[in-house]
C-alpha positions as CSV (number, residue, x, y, z in Angstrom):
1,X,14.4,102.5,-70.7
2,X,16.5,99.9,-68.7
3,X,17.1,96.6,-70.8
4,X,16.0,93.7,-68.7
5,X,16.6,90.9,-71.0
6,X,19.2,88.0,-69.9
7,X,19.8,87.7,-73.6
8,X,20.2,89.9,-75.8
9,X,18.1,90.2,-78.7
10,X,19.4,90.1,-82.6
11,X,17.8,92.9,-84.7
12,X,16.0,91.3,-87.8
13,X,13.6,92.0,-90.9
14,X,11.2,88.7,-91.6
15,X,8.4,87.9,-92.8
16,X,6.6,86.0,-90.1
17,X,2.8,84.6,-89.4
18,X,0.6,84.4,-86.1
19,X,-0.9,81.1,-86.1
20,X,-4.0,80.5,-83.7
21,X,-7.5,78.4,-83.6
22,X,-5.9,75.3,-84.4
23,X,-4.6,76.7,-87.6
24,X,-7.8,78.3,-89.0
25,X,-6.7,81.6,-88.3
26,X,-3.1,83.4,-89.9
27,X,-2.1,86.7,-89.6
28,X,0.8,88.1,-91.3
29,X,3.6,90.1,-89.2
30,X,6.8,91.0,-89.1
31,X,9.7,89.9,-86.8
32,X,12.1,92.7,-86.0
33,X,14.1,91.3,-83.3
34,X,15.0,87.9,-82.3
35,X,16.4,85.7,-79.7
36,X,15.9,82.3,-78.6
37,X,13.7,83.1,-75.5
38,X,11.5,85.9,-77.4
39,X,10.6,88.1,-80.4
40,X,9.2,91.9,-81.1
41,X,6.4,91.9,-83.8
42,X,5.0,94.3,-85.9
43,X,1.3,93.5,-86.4
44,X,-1.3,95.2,-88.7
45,X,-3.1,95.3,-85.0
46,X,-2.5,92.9,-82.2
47,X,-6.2,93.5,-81.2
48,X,-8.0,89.9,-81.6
49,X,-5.1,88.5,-81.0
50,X,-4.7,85.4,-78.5
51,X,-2.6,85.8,-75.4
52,X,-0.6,82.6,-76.3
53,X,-0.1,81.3,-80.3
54,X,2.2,79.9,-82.7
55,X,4.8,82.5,-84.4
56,X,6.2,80.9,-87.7
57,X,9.0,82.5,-89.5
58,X,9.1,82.1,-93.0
59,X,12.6,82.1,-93.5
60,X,13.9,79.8,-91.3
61,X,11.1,77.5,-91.4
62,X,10.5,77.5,-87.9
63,X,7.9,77.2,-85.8
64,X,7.6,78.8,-81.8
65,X,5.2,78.8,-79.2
66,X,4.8,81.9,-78.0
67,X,3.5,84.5,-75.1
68,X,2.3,88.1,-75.1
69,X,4.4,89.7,-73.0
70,X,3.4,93.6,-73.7
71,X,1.2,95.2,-76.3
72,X,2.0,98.3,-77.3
73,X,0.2,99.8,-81.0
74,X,0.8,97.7,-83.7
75,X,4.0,96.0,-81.9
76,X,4.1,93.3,-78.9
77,X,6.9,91.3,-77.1
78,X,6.5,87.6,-77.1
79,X,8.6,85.0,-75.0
80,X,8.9,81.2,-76.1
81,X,7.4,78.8,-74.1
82,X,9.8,76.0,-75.7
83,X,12.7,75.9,-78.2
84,X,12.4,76.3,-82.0
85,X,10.6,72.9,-83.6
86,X,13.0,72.6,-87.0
87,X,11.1,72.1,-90.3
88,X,11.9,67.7,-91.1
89,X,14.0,67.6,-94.3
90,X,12.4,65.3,-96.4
């Protein structure tokens, strides 16, 4: 397989959350690579799933919009469509 990524991708282990129908709908993922123009996910399965949704990862805090790129099983590629928002500290 021939990488075609500009950036390279950091390999990670978070807990993350597919947020879609202006909120009203959640599922729970996992994020196991990450760079600032995409994401892999682990899905329980991607099927239902909107092309286009917010990822959050719980750790940082941080909220993306992303884009199905591929589907493949219970994994997919996103890319962002805009940088990271960051979580206000109150």
């Amino acid at each position: 397989m021939v990488e075609k990524r500009i950036i390279r991708r950091q390999r990670v282990l978070k807990s993350g959350k597919i947020i879609f129908a202006d909120g009203n709908s959640v599922v729970d993922c996992v994020i196991r690579n990450l760079a600032v123009t995409g994401a892999r996910l682990d899905v329980p399965t991607t099927v239902g799933l909107p092309q286009e949704f917010t990822l959050l990862d719980v750790h940082a805090g941080r909220h993306y919009a992303a884009k199905v790129v591929w589907r493949r099983g219970e994994s997919m590629g996103v890319e962002f469509s805009d940088p990271p928002e960051e979580e206000e500290d109150d």
